[in-house]
C-alpha positions in Angstrom: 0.0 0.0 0.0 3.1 2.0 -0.3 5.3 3.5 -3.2 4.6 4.8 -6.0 1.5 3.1 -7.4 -0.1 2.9 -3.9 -3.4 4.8 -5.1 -3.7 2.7 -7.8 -3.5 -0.3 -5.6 -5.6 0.8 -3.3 -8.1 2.1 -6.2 -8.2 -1.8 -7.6 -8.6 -3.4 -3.5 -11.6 -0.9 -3.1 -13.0 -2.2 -7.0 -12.7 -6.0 -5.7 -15.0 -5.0 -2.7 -11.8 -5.9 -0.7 -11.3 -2.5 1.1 -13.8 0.3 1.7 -13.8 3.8 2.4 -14.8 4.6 5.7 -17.4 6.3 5.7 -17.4 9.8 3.8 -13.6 10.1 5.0 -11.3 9.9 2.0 -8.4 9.4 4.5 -9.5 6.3 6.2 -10.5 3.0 4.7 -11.5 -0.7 6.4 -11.7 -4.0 5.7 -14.8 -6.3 5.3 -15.4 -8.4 8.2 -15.3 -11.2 6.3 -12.0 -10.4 5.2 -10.6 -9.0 8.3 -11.1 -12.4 10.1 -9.1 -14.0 7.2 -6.5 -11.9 6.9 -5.6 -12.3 11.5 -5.7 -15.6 10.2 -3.3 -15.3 7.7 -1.4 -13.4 10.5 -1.5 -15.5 12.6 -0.4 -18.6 10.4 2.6 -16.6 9.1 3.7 -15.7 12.9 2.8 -12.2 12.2 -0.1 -11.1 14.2 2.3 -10.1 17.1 4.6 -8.0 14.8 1.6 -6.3 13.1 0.1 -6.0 16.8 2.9 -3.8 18.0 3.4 -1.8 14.8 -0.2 -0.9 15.1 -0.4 -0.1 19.2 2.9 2.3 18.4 0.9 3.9 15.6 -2.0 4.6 18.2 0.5 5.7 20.6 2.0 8.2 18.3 -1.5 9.3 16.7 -2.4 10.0 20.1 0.9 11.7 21.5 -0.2 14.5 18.7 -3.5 14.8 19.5 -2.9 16.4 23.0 -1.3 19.5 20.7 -3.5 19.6 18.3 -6.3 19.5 20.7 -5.1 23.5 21.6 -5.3 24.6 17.9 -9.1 23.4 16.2 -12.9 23.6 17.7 -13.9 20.4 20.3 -15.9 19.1 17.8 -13.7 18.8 15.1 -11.0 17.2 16.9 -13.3 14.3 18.3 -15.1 13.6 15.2 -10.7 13.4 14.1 -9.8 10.9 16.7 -13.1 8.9 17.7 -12.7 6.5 14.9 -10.2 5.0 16.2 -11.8 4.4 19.9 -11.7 0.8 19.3 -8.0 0.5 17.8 -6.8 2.8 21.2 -8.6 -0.2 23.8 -7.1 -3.0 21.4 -3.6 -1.3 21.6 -4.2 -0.7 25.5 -5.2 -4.0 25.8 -2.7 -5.4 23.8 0.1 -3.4 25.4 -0.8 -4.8 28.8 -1.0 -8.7 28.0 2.2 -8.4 26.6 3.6 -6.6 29.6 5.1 -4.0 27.1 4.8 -1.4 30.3 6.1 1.5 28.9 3.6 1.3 26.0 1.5 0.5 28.2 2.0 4.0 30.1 2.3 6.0 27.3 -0.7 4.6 25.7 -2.3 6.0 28.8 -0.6 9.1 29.3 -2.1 10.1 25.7 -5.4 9.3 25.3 -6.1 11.1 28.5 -7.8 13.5 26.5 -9.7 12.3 24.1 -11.3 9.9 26.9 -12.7 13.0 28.6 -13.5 14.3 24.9 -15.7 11.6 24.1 -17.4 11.5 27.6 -15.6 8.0 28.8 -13.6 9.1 31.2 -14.3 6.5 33.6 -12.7 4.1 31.3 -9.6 6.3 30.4 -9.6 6.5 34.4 -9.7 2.6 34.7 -6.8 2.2 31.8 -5.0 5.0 33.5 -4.5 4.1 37.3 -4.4 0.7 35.8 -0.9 2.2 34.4 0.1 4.1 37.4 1.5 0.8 38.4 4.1 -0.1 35.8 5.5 3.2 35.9 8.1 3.6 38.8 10.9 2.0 36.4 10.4 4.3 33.4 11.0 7.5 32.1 10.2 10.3 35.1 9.0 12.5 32.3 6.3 10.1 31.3 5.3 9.2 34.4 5.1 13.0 35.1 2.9 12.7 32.0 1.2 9.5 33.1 -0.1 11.4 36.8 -1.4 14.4 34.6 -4.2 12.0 33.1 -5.1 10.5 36.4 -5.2 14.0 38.1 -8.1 15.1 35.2 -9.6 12.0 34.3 -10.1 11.9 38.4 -11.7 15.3 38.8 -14.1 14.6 36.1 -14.6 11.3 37.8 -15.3 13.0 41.2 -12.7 11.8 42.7 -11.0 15.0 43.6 -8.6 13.8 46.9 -7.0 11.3 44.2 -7.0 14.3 41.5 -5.2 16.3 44.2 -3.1 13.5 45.1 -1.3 13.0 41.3 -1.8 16.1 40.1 0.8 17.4 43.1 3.3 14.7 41.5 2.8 15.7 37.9 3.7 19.4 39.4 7.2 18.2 41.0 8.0 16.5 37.9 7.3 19.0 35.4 9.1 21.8 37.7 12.3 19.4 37.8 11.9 19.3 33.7 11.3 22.8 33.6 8.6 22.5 31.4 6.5 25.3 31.7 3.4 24.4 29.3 2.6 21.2 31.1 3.3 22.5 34.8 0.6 25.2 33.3 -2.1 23.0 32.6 -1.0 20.7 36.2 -1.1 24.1 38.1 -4.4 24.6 36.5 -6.3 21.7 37.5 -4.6 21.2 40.7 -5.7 24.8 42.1 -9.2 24.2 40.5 -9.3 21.1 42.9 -7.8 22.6 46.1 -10.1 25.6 45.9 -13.2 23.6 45.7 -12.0 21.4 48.4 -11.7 24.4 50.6 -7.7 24.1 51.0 -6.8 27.8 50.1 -3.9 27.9 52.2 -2.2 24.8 49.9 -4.2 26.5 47.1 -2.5 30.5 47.6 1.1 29.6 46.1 -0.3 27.3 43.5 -2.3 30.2 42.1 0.5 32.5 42.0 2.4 30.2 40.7 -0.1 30.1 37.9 -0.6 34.0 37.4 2.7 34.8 36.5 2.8 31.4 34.1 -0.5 32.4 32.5 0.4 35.9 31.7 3.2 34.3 29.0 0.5 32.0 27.3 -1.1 33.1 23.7 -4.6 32.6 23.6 -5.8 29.0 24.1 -7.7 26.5 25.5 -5.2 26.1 28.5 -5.7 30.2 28.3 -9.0 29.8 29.0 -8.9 27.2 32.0 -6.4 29.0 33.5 -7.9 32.4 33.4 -11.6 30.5 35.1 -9.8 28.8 37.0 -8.1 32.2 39.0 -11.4 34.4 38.5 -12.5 31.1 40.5 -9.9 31.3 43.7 -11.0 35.2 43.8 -14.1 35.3 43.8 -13.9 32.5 46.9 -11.0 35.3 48.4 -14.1 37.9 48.2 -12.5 39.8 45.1 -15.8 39.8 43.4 -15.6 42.2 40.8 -11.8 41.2 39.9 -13.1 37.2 40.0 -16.0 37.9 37.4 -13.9 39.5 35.0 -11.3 36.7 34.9 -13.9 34.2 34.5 -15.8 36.2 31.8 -12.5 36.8 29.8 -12.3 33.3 30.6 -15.4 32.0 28.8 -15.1 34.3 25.8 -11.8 32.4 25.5 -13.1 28.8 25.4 -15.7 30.4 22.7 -13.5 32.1 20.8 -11.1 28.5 20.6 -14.3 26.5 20.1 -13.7 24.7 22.9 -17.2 23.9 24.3 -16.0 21.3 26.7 -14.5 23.6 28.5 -17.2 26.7 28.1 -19.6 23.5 29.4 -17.4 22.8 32.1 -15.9 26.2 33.5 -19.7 27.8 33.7 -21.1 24.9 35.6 -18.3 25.4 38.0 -18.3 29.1 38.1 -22.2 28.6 39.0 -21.4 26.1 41.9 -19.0 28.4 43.0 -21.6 31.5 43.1 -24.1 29.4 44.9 -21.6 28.8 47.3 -21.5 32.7 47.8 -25.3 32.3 48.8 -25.9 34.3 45.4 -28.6 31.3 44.2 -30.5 33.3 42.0 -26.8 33.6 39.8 -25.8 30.6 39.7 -29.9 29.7 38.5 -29.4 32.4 35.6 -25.7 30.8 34.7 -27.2 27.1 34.8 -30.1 28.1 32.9 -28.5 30.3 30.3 -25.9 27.6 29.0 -28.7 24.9 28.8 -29.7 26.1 24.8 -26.3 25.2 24.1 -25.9 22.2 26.4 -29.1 20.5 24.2 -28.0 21.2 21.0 -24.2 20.6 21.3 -23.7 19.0 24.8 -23.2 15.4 25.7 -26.1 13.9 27.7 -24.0 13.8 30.9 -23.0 17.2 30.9 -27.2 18.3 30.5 -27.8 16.0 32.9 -25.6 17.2 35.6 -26.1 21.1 34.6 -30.3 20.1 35.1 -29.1 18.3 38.5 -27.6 21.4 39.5 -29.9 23.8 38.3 -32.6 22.0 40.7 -30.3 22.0 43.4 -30.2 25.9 42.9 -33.9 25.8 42.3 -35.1 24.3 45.8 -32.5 26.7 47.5 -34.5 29.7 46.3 -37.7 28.0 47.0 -38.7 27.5 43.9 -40.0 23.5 44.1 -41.8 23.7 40.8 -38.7 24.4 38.6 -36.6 21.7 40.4 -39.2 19.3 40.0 -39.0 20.5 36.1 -35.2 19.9 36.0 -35.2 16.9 37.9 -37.7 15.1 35.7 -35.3 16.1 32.8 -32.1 14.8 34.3 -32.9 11.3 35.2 -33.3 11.4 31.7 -29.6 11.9 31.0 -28.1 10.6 34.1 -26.5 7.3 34.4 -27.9 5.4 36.9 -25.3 3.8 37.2 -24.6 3.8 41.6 -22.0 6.7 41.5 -21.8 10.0 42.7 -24.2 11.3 40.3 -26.5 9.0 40.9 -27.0 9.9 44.4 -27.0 13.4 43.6 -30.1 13.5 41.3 -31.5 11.1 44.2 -30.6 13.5 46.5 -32.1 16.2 45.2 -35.7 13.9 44.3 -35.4 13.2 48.4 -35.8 17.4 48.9 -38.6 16.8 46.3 -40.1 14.5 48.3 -39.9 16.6 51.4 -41.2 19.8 50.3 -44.1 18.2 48.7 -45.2 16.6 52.0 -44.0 12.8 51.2 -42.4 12.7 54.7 -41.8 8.6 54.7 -40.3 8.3 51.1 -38.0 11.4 51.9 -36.7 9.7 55.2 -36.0 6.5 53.4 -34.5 7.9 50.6 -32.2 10.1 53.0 -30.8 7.1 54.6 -29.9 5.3 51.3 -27.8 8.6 49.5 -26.5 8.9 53.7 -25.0 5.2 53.0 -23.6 6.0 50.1 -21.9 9.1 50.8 -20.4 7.4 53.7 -18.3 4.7 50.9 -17.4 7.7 49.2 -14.0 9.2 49.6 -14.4 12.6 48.7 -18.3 12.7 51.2 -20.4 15.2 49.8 -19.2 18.3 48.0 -20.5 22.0 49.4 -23.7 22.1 47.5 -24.5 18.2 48.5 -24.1 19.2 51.8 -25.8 22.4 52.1 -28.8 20.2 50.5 -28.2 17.6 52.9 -29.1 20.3 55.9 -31.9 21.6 54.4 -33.6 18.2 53.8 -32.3 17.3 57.8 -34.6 21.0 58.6 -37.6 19.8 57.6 -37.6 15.8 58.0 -37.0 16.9 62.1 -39.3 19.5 62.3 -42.1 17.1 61.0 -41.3 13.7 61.8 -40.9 12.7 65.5 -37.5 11.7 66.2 -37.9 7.7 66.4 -39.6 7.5 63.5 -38.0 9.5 61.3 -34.2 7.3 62.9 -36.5 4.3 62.6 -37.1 5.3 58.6 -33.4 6.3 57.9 -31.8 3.2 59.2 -34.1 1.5 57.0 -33.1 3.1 54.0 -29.8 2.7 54.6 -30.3 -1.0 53.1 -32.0 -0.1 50.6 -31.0 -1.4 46.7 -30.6 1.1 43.7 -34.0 0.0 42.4 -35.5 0.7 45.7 -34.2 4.0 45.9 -35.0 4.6 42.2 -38.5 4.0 42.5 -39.0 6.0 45.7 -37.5 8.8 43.6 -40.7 8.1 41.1 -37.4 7.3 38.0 -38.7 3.8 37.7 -42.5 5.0 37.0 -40.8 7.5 34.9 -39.3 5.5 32.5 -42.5 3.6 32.5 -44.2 5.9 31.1 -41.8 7.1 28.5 -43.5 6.6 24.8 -41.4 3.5 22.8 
């Protein structure tokens, strides 16, 4: 397929039905089934399936290793629809890698798709392959294991898991500072002060983000840009510097807008939201949730609408307002995955304040005790705004329940299963009713 009659040799496979274009992409072509399954066969025959194996997985690697660049310099969209192709030739080259205990494939296999797992809204398997790699790494190159703990430390934060984001992203930092490589320790700096400050560590967050400020002021306009300059309106706005923390993050959006990078306009105005409902300013972070929801249905995935709708009722029941949560909430579940993680027991939590405003004392209780019991297996416990939820749900459960009973009620639904609790939260008669 090389040389200098390649096109016509490709031109004469593609005639005898042998090869086909994939798709309307000129630049990428397949084989029939069929023909695929004879030709590993062939492969394997010859004593060449392990040789074509590891050409192919270095390929990926290398495809991959330029992605992370070229991710800075074309629109979200476009650079997805580039790379998601090959989603199953990056797990087969993972997978590969690692039953053949070629490690430092392995790693570096892992290192790059970091991105493009969070891209493509799988970033609980990139986490999986990732801290799955963490433990080949000791022996090889510092710089790629430096590399290696940057995709753990974001594919954790997306994941929730913010104490082990926190955890690598503070190793990625000490590596990239000993290489002195200032783009990477950037984007480390980035995520890692994003993390502190939401965790409430500001004093381990203060030297980080000065760190970052005199970094960011030498990057051009980028994606990284963009994150960086939310990311400090962010750790003002929690110092009190109000009007100083609203223009960073503004100059922060336009950014991601103006670099197409919705992801991260998706992202960084759901975060500034939760950050301005921390502030007890509900009715902003209601009209920042709302406002990016146009957007969020016609280009968002359908966990990034769900969560924004699961937040938006969380703001909505903090002003009062029961009949717009109860409008986001039945528009979540939709979205959500139900799939027993912290998400999960978020839209649950926020059906259990349903429940309680609207005089359905029992269920509330119950379903109390079950997102209680969860929480309690999860490392991180319950963010700010679960919490703050949490105590509003405890107000009025006390003040109308006597005190055994409503104990009596929560220790029950502390053994309650994921169907239970789903059908206390009225999903299961949702989906029910849901036309086919």
């Amino acid at each position: 397929m090389v040389g200098e009659h390649a096109d016509d040799h490709l031109s004469e496979l593609i005639r005898r039905s042998m090869v086909t274009r994939d798709g309307g992409d000129r630049t990428r072509y397949r084989l029939l089934e069929t023909t695929r399954h004879f030709a590993l066969q062939e492969l394997t025959r010859q004593n060449e399936e392990q040789d074509a194996r590891a050409r192919l997985a270095d390929h990926v690697r290398s495809r991959f290793e330029q992605s992370l660049a070229r991710w800075e310099l074309v629109p979200d969209a476009t650079w997805v629809a580039a790379y998601r192709p090959d989603t199953d030739n990056l797990r087969s080259a993972l997978e590969w890698a690692r039953s053949s205990a070629d490690w430092a494939l392995f790693v570096g296999l892992a290192a790059a798709s970091y991105r493009y797992w969070i891209e493509a809204q799988l970033a609980g398997e990139g986490l999986r392959f990732a801290e799955a790699a963490v433990a080949f790494a000791d022996d090889l190159d510092p710089s790629l294991r430096g590399r290696l703990f940057l995709a753990v430390g974001e594919l954790a934060r997306i994941n929730s898991q913010d104490l082990r984001a926190i955890e690598a992203l503070m190793q990625a930092v000490r590596q990239f500072e000993a290489d002195a490589n200032d783009l990477l320790l950037s984007h480390a700096l980035v995520l890692l002060g994003t993390t502190l400050n939401f965790a409430g560590r500001r004093s381990e967050a203060a030297p980080i983000f000065a760190r970052l400020e005199t970094l960011s002021a030498k990057l051009p306009s980028s994606k990284l840009k963009a994150w960086a300059l939310v990311s400090i309106g962010l750790w003002l706005l929690t110092g009190g510097e109000e009007v100083a923390g609203m223009t960073k993050c503004q100059a922060g959006l336009a950014m991601h807008r103006s670099c197409g990078n919705e992801r991260g306009l998706f992202r960084s105005t759901m975060y500034l939201a939760e950050m301005v409902h921390r502030r007890q300013d509900h009715q902003g972070a209601f009209a920042l949730a709302k406002g990016i929801l146009p957007s969020l249905r016609e280009r968002g995935s359908s966990l990034e609408l769900g969560a924004q709708l699961s937040n938006l009722a969380c703001y909505s029941m903090a002003l009062g307002n029961t009949e717009a949560a109860r409008e986001a909430i039945d528009e979540a579940w939709k979205y959500l995955p139900r799939d027993h993680a912290s998400w999960h027991w978020c839209i649950i939590q926020n059906a259990t304040e349903l429940a309680a405003r609207d005089g359905r004392l029992n269920d509330a209780a119950l379903m109390l005790g079950f997102v209680d019991h969860c929480f309690e297996d999860w490392p991180d416990g319950r963010q700010s705004t679960e919490a703050a939820q949490r105590e509003r749900i405890e107000t009025i459960l006390s003040a109308q329940l006597d005190r055994e009973s409503y104990a009596a009620l929560w220790e029950r639904g502390r053994s309650l299963s994921v169907f239970e609790a789903d059908v206390l939260a009225g999903f299961e008669r949702r989906f029910a009713a849901l036309p086919t």
